[in-house]
MARSESE-507329 format. One record per residue (C-alpha): residue in one letter; x, y, z. Coordinates in steps of 0.001 Angstrom, whole numbers, padded with zeros to 6 digits, always signed. Example, Ala and Ser with C-alpha at 12.3 -4.5 7.8 and 13.67 -1.06 7.14 Angstrom:
2
a+012300-004500+007800/s+013670-001060+007140/
***
This chain:
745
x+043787-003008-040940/x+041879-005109-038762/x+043133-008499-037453/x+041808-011695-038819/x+039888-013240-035981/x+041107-017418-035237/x+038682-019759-035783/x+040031-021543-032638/x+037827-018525-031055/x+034758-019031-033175/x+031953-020909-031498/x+029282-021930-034101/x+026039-021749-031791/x+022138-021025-032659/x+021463-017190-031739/x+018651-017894-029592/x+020255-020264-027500/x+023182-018165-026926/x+020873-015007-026403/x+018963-017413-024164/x+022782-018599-022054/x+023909-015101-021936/x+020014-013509-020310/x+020377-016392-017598/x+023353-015284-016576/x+022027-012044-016041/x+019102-012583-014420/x+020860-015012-011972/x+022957-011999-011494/x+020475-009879-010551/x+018469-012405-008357/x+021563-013554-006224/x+023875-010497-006200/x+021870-007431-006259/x+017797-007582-005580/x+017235-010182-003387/x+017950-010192+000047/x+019211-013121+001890/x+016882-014502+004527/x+019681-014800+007438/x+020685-011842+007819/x+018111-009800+005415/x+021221-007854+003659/x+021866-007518-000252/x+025394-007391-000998/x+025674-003908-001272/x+024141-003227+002154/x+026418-006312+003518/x+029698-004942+001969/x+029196-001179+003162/x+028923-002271+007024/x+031811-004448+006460/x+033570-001048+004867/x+032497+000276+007615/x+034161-002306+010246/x+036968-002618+008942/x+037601+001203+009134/x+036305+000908+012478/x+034018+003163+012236/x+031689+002280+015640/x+028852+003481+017488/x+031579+004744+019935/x+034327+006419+017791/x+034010+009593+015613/x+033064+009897+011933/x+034525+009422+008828/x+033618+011396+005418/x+031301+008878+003439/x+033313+009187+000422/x+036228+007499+002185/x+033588+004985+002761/x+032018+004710-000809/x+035511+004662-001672/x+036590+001524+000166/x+033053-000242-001146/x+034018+000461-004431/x+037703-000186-004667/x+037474-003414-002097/x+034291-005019-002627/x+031376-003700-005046/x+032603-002670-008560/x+029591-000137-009279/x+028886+003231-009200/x+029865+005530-006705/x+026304+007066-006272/x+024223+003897-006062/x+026343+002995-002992/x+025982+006393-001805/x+022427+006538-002191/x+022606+002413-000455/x+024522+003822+002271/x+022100+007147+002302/x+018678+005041+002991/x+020374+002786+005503/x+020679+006406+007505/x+016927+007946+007312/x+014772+007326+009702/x+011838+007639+007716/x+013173+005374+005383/x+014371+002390+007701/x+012822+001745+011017/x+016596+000546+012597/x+018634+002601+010796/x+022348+000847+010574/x+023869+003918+009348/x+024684+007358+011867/x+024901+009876+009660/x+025697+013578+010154/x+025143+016065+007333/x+022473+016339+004669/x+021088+012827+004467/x+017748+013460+002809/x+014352+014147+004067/x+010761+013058+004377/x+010062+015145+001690/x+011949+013882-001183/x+014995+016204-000994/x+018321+014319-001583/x+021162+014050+000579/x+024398+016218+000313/x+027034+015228-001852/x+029445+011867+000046/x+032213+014461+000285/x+030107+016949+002723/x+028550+014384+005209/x+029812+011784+007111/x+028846+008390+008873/x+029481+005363+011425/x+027461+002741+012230/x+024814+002057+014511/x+024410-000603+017610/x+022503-002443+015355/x+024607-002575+012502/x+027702-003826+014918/x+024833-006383+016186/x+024856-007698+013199/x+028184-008308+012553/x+029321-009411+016201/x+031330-012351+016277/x+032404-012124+012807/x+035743-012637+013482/x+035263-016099+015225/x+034969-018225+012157/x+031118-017666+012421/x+030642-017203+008941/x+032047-017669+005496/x+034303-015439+003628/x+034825-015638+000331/x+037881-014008-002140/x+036565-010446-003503/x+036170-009558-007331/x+040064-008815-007807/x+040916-011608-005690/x+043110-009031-003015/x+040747-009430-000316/x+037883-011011+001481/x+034069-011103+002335/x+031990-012397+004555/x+028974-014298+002738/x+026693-013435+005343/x+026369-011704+009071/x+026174-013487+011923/x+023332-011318+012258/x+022502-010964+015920/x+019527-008865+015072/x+016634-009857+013211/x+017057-007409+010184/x+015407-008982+007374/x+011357-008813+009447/x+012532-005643+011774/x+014242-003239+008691/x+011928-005070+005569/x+013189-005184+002050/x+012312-004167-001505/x+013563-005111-005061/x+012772-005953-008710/x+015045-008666-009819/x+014436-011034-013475/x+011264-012316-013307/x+010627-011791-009608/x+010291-009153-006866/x+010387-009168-002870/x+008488-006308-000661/x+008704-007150+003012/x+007509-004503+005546/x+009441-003488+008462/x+008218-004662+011931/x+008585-004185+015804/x+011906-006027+017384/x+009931-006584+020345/x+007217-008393+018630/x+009947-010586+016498/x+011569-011550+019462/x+008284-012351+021192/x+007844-014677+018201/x+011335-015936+018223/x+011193-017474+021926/x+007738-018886+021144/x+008625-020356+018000/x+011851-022106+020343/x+009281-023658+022594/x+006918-024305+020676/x+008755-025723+016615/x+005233-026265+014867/x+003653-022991+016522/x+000760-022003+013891/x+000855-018658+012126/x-002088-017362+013667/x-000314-017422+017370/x+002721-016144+015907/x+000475-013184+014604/x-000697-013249+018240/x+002944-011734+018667/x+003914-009691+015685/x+000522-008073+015321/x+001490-006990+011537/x+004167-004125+010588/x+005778-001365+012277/x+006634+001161+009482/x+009059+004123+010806/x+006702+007016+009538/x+003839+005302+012161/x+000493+005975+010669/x-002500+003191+011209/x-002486-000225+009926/x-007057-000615+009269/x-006244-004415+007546/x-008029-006785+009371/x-006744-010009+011175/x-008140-012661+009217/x-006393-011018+006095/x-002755-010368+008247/x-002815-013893+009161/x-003654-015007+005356/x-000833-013065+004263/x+002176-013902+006550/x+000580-017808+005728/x+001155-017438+002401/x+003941-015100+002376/x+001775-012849-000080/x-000649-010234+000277/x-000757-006504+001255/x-001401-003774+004537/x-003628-001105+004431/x-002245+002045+005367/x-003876+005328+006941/x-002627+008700+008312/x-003168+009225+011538/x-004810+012701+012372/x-006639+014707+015300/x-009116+017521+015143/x-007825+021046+016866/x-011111+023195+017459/x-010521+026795+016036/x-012805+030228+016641/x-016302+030619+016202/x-017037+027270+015439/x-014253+026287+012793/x-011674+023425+013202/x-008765+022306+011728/x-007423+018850+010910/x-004040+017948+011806/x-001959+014920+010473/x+000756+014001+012276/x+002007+010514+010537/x+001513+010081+007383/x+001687+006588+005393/x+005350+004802+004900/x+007051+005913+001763/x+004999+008553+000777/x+006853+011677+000052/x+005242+014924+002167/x+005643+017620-000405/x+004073+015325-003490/x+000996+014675-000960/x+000803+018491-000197/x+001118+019040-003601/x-001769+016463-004133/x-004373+018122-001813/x-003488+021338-002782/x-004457+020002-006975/x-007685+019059-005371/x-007878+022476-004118/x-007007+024193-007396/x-009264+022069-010059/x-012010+022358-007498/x-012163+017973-007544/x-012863+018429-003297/x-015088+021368-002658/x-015783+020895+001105/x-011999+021202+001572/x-010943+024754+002228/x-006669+025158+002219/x-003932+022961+003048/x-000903+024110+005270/x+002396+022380+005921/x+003583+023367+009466/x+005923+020644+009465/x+009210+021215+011465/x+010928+018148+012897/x+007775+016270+013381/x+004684+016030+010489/x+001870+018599+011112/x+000225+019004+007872/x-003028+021290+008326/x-006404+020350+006874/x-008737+023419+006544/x-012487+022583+005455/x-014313+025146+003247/x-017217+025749+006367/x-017591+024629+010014/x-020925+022517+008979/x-018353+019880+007266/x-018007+016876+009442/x-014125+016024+009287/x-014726+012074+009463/x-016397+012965+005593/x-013461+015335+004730/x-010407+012497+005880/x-012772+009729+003828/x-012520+011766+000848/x-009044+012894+001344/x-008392+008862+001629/x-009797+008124-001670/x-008494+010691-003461/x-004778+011043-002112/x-001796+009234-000714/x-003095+009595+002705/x-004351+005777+002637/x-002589+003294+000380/x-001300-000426+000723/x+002270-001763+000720/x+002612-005065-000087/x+004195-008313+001390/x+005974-010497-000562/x+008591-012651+001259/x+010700-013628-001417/x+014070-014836-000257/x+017504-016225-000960/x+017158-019223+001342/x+021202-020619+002601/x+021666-017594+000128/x+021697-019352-003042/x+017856-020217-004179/x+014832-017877-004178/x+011797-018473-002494/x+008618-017326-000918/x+008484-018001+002499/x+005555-017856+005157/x+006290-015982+008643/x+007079-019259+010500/x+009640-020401+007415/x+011633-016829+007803/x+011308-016967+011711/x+012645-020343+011623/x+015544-019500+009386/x+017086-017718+011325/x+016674-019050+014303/x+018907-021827+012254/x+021383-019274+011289/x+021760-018457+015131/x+022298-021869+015919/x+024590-022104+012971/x+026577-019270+014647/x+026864-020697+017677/x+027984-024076+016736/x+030932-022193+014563/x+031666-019923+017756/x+032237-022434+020185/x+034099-024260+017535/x+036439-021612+017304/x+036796-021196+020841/x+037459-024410+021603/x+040242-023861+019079/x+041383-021088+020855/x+040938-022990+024428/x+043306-025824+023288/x+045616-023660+021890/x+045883-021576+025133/x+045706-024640+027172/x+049283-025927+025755/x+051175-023199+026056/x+049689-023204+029517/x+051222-026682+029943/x+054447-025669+028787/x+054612-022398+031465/x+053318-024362+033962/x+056459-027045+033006/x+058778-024224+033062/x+057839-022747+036495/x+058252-026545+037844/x+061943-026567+036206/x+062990-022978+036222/x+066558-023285+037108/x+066896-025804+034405/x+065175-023884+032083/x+067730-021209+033156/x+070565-023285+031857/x+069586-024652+028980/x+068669-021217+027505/x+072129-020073+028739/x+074490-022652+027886/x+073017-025119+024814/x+073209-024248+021572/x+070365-025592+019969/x+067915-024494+022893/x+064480-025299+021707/x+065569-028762+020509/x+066806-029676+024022/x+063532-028062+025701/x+061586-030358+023607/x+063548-033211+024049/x+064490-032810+028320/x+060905-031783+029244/x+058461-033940+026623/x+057842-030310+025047/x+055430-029784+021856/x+056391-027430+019388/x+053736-024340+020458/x+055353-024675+023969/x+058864-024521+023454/x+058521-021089+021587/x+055989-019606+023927/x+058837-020504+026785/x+061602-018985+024787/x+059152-015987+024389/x+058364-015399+027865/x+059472-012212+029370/x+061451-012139+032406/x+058816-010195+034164/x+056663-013273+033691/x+058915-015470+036411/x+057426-014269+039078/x+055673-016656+041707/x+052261-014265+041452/x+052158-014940+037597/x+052335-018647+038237/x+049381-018675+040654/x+047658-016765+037988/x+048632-019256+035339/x+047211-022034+037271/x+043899-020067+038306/x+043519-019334+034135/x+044614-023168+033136/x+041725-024309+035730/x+039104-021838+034420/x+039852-022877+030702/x+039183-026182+031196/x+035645-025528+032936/x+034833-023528+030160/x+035820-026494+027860/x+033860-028498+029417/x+031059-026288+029122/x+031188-025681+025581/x+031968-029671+024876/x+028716-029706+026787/x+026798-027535+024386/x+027866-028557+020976/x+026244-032289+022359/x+023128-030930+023681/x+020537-029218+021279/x+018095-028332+024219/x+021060-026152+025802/x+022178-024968+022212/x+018596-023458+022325/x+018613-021612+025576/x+021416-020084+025156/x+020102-018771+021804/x+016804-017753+024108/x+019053-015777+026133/x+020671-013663+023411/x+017597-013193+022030/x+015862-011507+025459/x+019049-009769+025292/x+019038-008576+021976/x+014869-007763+023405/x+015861-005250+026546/x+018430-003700+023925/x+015639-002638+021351/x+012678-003513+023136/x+009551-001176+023088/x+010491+000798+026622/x+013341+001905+024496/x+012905+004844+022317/x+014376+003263+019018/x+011858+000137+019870/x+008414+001936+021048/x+005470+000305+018355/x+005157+003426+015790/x+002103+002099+013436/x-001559+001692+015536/x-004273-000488+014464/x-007399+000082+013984/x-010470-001676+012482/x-011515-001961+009386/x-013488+001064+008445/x-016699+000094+006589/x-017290+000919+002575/x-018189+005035+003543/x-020475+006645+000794/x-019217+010083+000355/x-022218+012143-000822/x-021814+013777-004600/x-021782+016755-002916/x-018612+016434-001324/x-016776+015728-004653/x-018441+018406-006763/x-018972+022460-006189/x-022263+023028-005579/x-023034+025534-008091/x-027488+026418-009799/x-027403+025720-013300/x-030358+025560-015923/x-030348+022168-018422/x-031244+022673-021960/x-032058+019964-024894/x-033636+020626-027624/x-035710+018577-029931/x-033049+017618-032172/x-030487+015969-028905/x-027880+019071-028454/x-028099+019044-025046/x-026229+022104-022850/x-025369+023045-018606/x-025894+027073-018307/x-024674+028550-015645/x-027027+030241-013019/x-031117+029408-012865/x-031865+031245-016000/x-035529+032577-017116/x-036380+029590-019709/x-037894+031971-022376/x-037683+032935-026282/x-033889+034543-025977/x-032519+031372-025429/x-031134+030313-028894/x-031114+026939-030764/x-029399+025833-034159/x-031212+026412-037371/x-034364+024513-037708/x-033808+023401-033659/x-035985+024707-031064/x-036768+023859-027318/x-038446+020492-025684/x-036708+020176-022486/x-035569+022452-020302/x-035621+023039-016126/x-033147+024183-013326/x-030629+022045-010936/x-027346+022292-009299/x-024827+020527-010824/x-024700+018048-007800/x-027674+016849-009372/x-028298+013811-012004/x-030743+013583-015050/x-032325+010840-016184/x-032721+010278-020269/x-035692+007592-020950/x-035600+006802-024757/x-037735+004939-026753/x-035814+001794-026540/x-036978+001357-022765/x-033712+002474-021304/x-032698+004865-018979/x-029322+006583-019355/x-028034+008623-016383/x-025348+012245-017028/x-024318+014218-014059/x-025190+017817-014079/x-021560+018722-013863/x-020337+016873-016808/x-022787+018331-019497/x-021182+021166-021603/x-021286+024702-021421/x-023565+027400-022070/x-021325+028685-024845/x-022588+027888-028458/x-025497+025059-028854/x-024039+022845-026676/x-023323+018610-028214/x-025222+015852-028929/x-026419+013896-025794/x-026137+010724-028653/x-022516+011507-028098/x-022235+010883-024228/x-024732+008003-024231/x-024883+004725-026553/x-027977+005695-027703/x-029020+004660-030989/x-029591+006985-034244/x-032954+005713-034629/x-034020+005844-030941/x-035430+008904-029462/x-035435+010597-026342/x-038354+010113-024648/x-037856+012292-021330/x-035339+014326-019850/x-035735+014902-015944/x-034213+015585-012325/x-033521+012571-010357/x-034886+013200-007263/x-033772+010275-004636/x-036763+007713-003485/x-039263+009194-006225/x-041213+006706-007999/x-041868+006791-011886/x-044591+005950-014328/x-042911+004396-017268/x-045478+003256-020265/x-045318+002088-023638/x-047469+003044-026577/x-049463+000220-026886/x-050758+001094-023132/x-048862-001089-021460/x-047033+000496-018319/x-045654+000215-014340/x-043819+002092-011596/x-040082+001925-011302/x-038347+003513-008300/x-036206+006164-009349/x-033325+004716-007481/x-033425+001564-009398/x-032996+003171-012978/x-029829+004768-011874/x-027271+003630-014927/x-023495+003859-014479/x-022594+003170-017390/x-023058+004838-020953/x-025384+001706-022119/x-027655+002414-019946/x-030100+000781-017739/x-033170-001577-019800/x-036343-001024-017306/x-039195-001617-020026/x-038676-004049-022568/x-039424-003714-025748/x-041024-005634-028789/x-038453-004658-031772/x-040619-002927-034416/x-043942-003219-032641/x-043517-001599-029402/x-041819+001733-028122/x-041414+003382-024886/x-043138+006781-024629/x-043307+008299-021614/x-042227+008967-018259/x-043960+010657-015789/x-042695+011032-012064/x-045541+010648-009203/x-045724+013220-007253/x-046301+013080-003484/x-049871+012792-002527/x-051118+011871-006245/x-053407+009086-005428/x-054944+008614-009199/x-053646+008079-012901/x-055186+010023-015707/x-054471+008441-019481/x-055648+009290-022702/x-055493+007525-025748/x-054817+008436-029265/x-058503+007606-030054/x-059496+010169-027455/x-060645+008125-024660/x-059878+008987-021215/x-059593+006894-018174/x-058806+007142-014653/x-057935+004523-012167/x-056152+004761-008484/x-052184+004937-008507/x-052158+001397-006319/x-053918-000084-008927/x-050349+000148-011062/x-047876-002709-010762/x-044498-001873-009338/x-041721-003255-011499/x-037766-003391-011792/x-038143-004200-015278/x-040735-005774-017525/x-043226-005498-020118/x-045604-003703-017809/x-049476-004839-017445/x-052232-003592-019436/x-052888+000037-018638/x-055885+001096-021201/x-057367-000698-024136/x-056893+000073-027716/x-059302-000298-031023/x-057364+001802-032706/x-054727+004201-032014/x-052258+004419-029099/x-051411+005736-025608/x-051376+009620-026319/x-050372+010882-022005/x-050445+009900-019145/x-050239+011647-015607/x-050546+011180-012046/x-052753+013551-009669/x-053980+014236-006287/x-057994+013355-006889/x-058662+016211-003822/x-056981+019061-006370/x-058821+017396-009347/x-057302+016395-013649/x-055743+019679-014707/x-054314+020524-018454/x-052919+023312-020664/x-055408+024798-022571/x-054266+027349-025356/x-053224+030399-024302/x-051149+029185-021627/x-054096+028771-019443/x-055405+025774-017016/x-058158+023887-016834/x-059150+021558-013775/x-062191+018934-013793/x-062698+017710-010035/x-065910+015924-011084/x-064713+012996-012363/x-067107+010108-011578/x-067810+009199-015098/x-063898+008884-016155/x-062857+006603-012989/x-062672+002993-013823/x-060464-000058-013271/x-056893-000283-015220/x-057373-001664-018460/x-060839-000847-019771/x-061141+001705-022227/x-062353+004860-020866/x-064860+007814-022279/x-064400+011181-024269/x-062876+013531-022453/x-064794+016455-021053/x-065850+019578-023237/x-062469+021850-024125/x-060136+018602-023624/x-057061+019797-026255/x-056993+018060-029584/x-053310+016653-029488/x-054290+014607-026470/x-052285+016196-023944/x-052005+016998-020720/x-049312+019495-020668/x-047885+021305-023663/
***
C-alpha cells in the first residue's frame, strides 16, 4: 500500500502560479547555463567545461592525444551532468573547420564534414586543444578568475576564461534559449584587434570607424559578403540585423565554345550535398532550363561544377538564377545577445562587446598582478630568512645540532617569522654554498624591482592599458592575417542591383497551341497544332479562341467587367480531356464574360472599348496583372456599361475602323485615340440607337479589310466618305459589308 503523504509536505498554492515559479526556473536555466554565451570570454558552459577537461588532462597543443571519450567522460562525470553525445557533438563542432573559423579543438579521426556526414563514434577519434583554446585559458591558475564548487560539490570551475583571445566576435555564437536567441557571426582576429587598440585610444570611438576596422564577418567557408556599408554599420549599432551571403565562383572556358562554372566557397553553414541535391531538383523538375548538369568534384577543397544547357547562356544570368533559387546566396543574422558579468542578458552594439572585454582584460590583469605580488612577498621572506642564515651560518649550525626545540630558538635568536624558520630548516645542504648566496641576493634584488613595477601598475590606469595594448599586438602577430589560420576568408563585394531574370530562364521553352472555348474551359496543347474541326469540345461547347505560343509566353483575358487577368502559358492545363474552367484560375465573376483572349506581346499597344462607344489605348505592359483579381483598366458603369472588346494595334496601322450596331461605320486616325492607364475612355462613335458592334485598327496604305462568307476577304481602299473625326456618327458601310457587323468572323 502506498504511504500517506504528511501534510507538513503539502504546499497549498494556485496552479498557475506554481506552473508560472517552476517555467522561470527553467527558462533562467536555459538562458544562463546552456544557450547564451557569456560576453567575456564568448563560451557556454559546455564549451567552457570541455577545454577545462581538456587542461586538466593536459591535453596541449604540444603533447599527444587522448581518445575523446576519456574526455566526454571527464565532462560528464566532473562538470556537465548531460548526455554523453551532446558533449560529443559540443566538442565535435569546436574541431571543424568549416564549422568554427578558430577551431579550439585538434581533432584526429572522423570529425564530420562539409557535407553533413557525422563524426565517428568518441571511442574511435581523438583530440587536444588548440593554441587558441590554451589562449584562452592562460593564466588561469593565477587567481585570474572565479571558480566555483561543481554540481556534486567534489570539484571546481572556473566561471569564466581569462580569455586572452577574443572568442566571442572571432569564433561567433548561436542559440535558442526561453524567449530569446543570440546569432553572432564569426570575424577576422586581425580586424578585432585592429578595433581593440583603437577602441584603447580612442574610449568613445563611433561604430562607423570601428567598422572602418572589422569590415563585417569572416565566416570559415569564405564566400562573398554583397551587404552594403550603410546596412553593416546599422547592424553592429544596433546589435541587430543580418549579412548577405554569396558563393564565390569563376568561369573555366571549355571546347568549342562551352564553359563551365566553378564554385569554390560556398555560403557558411550550408551543407554541400543538400545544395547539390538542390540544383540537381532544379535539374530534374525542369524549374531552371538554361542550366545543363551539376558535378561535385569536390576533394579537400569545394569545386562544385555548373554546366549550362548551351554556350549562348551568359553565366552572370545562370549564378542570378541559381541565387534565387538555391542556397548559394542566403543571410545569417546578427544578433548580439549576451550574458553581460555573466549573469543578465542583453543586446549589445559592437563598441559595448569590444569594450567588455577589453574590461575583462583589465580585470585579468589587476587579479594577476595581485597574485603575483602575493607570490613576490611570499618569496621575498623566505629570501630574508636565507639571506639571515648565510649571515649566521655557524650559528645556524648549532642550533640545529644541539637545541631541542630548534625552530623556536631560530625564531626567537634571529627575529625569525614563521615562513622563514621552516624554509631554513628545509634547506638542503647543497644550498650552503657561497655561489647560491650571490644568487639569492641577485633574485631578492630582482623581486623587489618587479614589485615595484607591478605596485606601479595596479596605481596607474594609463600603464594598465598599454600593457593590455601589448598583449593584444601579441595575441595580433600570433593570428594575424600573414598567418595561415588568420588570412581574411569572406570578400566583399557590392551590392548587386535587383537583376530581372527573363521568363525564359525559369521555364522550358517548349510551342504550344491555346484553346478556350465559348463556354471558359480553357486548355495548353502541346506542339503548334492545325486549329481545325478535329479538335474536340464538351457537349454543346465549341471553339472562340484559339492561336499558337510557347509556353514562355503570357495571355491576356479582358472580360466584360473592364479587367484584365494575366495566366502564363506554362501553367494552363493539358491537352488531355477538355481542359478547366479559366473562372477557376482567375476571380472572375459567374456573370462576367470573357471578352478576349490574346498573346502578350511586350511594348504593344491595345484598343480597349466599351459598348456604349466609349474607348482608349492601354499599353500592353501596363495591363500586366499579378495577381488572380486582376488588373481594372476600363471602368465600368454597373448595369449600364460593359467592356467589349480588345483589339491590339498593329505596327504601321495609322487608322481606326468602328461599326456600330445600327450599321454605321466610321473611320478616324489612330492619334486621334486617347492613351489611358485606366478610365472611362472618351467618346469614340455616337449612338441613336444600338451599340458599338467592332472595332479595328489598319494601315490606310493596305486599305479596311473583312471576312466575307465563305472564308473570303474583302478590302475597300477608297475610303473618303467613311473618314471623319472621333465621335460623330459615321455612314452605311459599303455594298457586301456582313450583316453581324463584323470585321472578322
Amino acid at each position: 500500500m502506498n504511504k500517506a503523504i504528511p501534510e507538513d509536505n503539502i504546499l497549498n498554492a494556485p496552479l498557475g502560479d506554481t506552473l508560472g515559479d517552476r517555467y522561470l526556473s527553467y527558462a533562467l536555466s536555459t538562458i544562463m547555463s546552456r544557450s547564451l554565451p557569456d560576453v567575456r570570454d564568448g563560451l557556454k558552459p559546455v564549451h567552457r567545461r570541455l577545454l577545462y577537461a581538456m587542461r586538466q588532462l593536459k591535453l596541449n597543443p604540444d603533447t599527444g592525444f587522448k581518445k575523446c571519450a576519456r574526455v566526454v567522460g571527464d565532462v560528464i562525470g566532473k562538470y556537465h551532468p548531460h548526455g554523453d553525445q551532446s558533449v560529443y557533438d559540443a566538442m565535435v563542432r569546436l574541431s571543424q573547420e568549416f564549422a568554427v573559423r578558430y577551431p579550439l579543438v585538434d581533432g584526429q579521426g572522423n570529425f564530420g564534414n562539409i557535407d553533413g556526414d557525422n563524426a565517428a563514434a568518441m571511442r574511435y577519434t581523438e583530440a587536444r586543444m588548440t593554441e587558441v583554446a590554451t589562449a584562452l585559458m592562460e593564466d588561469i591558475d593565477k587567481q585570474t578568475v572565479d571558480f566555483r564548487e561543481t554540481y556534486d560539490g567534489e570539484e571546481e570551475e572556473p566561471t569564466v576564461m581569462p580569455a586572452n583571445f577574443p572568442n566571442l566576435l572571432a569564433n561567433g555564437a548561436m542559440g535558442i534559449a526561453v524567449g530569446m536567441a543570440t546569432s553572432i557571426p564569426p570575424h577576422n582576429v586581425d580586424e578585432i584587434c585592429g578595433a581593440l587598440l583603437h577602441l584603447i585610444k580612442t574610449p568613445n570611438a563611433g561604430i562607423a570607424k570601428l567598422v572602418d576596422f572589422i569590415q563585417g564577418p569572416d565566416f570559415p567557408t569564405g564566400g562573398t559578403i554583397v551587404e552594403p556599408r550603410e546596412n553593416i554599420i546599422e547592424a553592429y549599432a544596433t546589435g541587430r540585423g543580418s549579412f548577405r551571403m554569396r558563393a564565390k565562383w569563376h568561369v573555366e572556358p571549355g571546347a568549342r565554345g562551352m564553359y563551365q562554372i566553378i564554385i569554390t566557397e560556398i555560403p557558411y553553414q550550408v551543407q554541400k550535398s543538400r545544395l547539390i541535391e538542390k540544383i540537381a531538383d532544379l535539374i530534374y523538375n525542369k524549374r531552371l532550363p538554361i542550366l545543363g548538369d551539376v558535378l561535385d568534384e569536390s576533394s579537400e577543397d569545394i569545386r562544385v561544377v555548373i554546366e549550362p544547357k548551351n554556350r549562348t547562356i551568359e553565366p552572370e544570368m545562370l549564378m542570378e538564377s541559381l541565387y534565387k533559387l538555391t542556397d548559394l546566396e542566403n543571410r545569417f543574422s546578427l544578433n548580439m545577445n549576451v550574458l553581460e558579468g555573466g549573469k543578465m542578458p542583453r543586446v549589445m552594439n559592437l563598441r559595448e562587446v569590444l569594450q567588455a572585454f577589453l574590461n575583462h582584460r583589465q580585470d585579468v590583469l589587476i587579479r594577476r598582478s595581485k597574485y603575483r605580488l602575493e607570490k613576490i612577498d611570499h618569496r621575498l621572506e623566505v629570501l630574508g630568512g636565507y639571506l639571515i642564515a648565510f649571515l649566521n651560518l655557524d650559528e645556524v649550525i648549532r642550533i640545529i645540532r644541539y637545541e631541542d626545540e630548534v625552530k623556536k630558538c631560530l625564531i626567537d635568536t634571529f627575529k625569525l617569522t614563521d615562513v622563514q624558520a621552516d624554509a631554513i630548516l628545509n634547506m638542503r645542504l647543497r644550498s650552503l654554498r657561497k655561489l647560491e648566496e650571490m644568487e639569492l641576493k641577485t633574485e631578492h634584488n630582482s623581486l623587489i624591482e618587479e614589485k615595484e613595477m607591478l605596485l606601479t601598475l595596479l596605481d596607474n590606469e594609463e600603464l594598465r592599458w598599454q600593457t593590455i595594448a601589448t598583449d593584444i599586438k601579441g595575441l595580433k602577430k600570433r593570428f594575424g592575417k600573414t598567418t595561415e589560420l588568420g588570412r581574411r576568408r569572406s570578400e566583399f563585394d557590392d551590392a548587386p542591383e535587383a537583376t530581372i531574370i527573363p521568363l525564359e530562364a525559369m521555364i522550358e521553352k517548349e510551342p504550344v497551341t491555346i484553346i478556350c472555348s465559348k463556354m471558359g474551359w480553357i486548355r495548353a496543347m502541346k506542339g503548334h497544332m492545325a486549329i481545325d474541326d478535329k479538335i474536340k469540345y464538351k457537349e454543346g461547347d465549341e471553339e472562340r479562341f484559339a492561336f499558337h505560343c510557347q509556353t514562355t509566353d503570357k495571355v491576356l483575358l479582358f472580360a466584360t467587367n473592364g479587367r484584365f487577368y494575366t495566366l502564363g502559358a506554362d501553367k494552363l492545363p493539358g491537352g488531355r480531356g477538355h481542359g478547366e474552367p479559366v473562372r477557376l484560375m482567375i476571380d472572375l465573376g459567374n456573370d462576367e464574360e470573357i471578352v478576349s483572349l490574346s498573346l502578350y506581346k511586350p511594348g504593344s499597344m491595345l484598343i480597349v472599348a466599351s459598348e456604349t462607344g466609349r474607348g482608349f489605348i492601354a499599353e500592353a505592359d501596363k495591363v500586366i496583372a499579378s495577381t488572380k483579381n486582376g488588373k481594372q483598366v476600363m471602368n465600368i458603369e454597373d448595369g449600364k456599361n460593359k467592356a467589349v472588346l480588345s483589339r491590339m494595334i498593329e505596327e504601321g496601322d495609322d487608322h481606326v475602323a468602328l461599326i456600330g450596331q445600327n450599321r454605321k461605320l466610321l473611320i478616324f486616325p489612330v492619334d486621334q485615340m486617347p492613351q489611358m492607364t485606366r478610365g472611362r475612355g472618351a467618346i469614340l462613335q455616337k449612338y441613336k440607337g444600338g451599340m458599338l458592334g467592332d472595332i479595328i485598327s489598319f494601315n490606310s496604305n493596305n486599305g479596311l479589310s473583312w471576312e466575307m462568307r465563305g472564308g473570303k476577304t474583302r478590302t475597300e481602299k477608297d475610303l473618303a466618305d467613311w473618314i471623319g473625326k472621333r465621335g460623330q456618327v459615321g455612314r452605311m458601310p459599303p455594298h457586301g459589308f456582313p450583316s453581324n457587323n463584323k470585321f472578322s468572323r
